[in-house]
N, C-alpha and C positions, 0 to 999 in steps of 0.2 A: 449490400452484403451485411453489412453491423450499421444500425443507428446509434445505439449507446455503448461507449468502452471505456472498462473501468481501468485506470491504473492503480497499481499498487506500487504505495513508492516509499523504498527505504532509506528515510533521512541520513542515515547513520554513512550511507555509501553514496558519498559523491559521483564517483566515475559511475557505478550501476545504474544508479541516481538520473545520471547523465544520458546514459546510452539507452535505458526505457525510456525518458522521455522522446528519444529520437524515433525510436520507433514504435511510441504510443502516436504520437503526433502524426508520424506517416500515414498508419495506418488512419486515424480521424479524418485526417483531410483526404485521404484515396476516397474515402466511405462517404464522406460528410455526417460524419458521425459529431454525437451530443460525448463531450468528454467528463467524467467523471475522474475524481483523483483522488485515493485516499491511504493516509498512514496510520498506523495501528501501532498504538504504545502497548508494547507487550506487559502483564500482570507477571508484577515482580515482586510479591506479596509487598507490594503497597501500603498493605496496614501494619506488618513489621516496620518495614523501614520509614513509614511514612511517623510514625510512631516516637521515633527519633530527632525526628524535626518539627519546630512548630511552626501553625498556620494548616495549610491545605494540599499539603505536598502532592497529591496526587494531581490539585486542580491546578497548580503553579505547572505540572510536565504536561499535562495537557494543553494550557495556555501557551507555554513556549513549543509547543507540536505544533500548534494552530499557527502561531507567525512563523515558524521557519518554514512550513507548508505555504503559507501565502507568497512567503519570499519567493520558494523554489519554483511556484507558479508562475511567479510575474519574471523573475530572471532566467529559468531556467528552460520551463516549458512553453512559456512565449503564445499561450493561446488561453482563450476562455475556457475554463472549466467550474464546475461543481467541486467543493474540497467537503471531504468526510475525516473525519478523525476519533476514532472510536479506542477503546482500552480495553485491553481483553488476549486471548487467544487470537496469534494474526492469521492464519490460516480460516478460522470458523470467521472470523470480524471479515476478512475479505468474502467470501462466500455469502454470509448471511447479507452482507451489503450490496452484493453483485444482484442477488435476486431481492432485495426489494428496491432496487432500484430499476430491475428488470433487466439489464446488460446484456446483451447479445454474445459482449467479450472482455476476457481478461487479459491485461496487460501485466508480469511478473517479471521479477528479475531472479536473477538466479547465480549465484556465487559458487567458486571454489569450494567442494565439498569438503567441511573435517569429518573426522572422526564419527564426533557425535549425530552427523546426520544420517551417517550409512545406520546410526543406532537408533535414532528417536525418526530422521526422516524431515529435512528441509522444507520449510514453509511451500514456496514453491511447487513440491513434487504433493505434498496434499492436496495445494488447489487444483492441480491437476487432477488427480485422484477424484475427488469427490466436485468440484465445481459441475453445474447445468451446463456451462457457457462452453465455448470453444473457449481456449487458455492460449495465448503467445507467449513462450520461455524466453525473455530475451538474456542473451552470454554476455 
């Protein structure tokens, strides 16, 4: 059915965090799928705020991306995978990663919508929108 499935996982939400991984995982081992996993540190003009603080601000949040992604790995998803962590727009950074990694499928989580997404439009419902792959919302 799917060899490679990417997860998209957002650090920030534990419990969401928790329940993709259950059912990225499911779905891997039903497939015997190649798992992919990747978090995306959204551009928060970087160069303002990072401006502010000295050193590499942007490379110190990507670094602490990278070990809590390993963390989440090893405790939480409990299986071998490939980890991406890219900066940028998280909707275009999961897509443009799904297809050069070539994914058959994405794995999303998906939140309580506010406000602002009925306006601007949750991460999620773009990769739907626009993703090649087949897309799993998980609630």
């Amino acid at each position: 059915m799917y060899s490679k499935i990417l997860l998209a996982v957002d650090l920030n939400d534990e419990t969401g965090a928790a329940k993709l991984a259950q059912y990225g995982t499911g779905l891997a081992r039903m497939c015997q799928a190649e798992v992919h996993v990747i978090s995306v540190v959204p551009n928060m003009g970087f160069a303002l705020v990072g401006s502010a603080f000295s050193g590499d601000f942007a490379g110190s949040v990507l670094e602490e991306t990278r070990v809590a992604l390993h963390k989440w790995v090893d405790t939480v998803l409990g299986m071998e995978a490939h980890l991406h962590i890219e900066q940028g727009t998280v909707y275009d950074k999961i897509i443009r990663t799904a297809d050069a990694i070539q994914a058959d499928a994405i794995v999303v989580g998906a939140h309580r919508p506010e406000l602002r997404d009925y306006l601007v439009g949750p991460n999620a419902a773009r990769v739907v929108r626009h993703a090649n792959q087949s897309v799993l919302v998980v609630r």
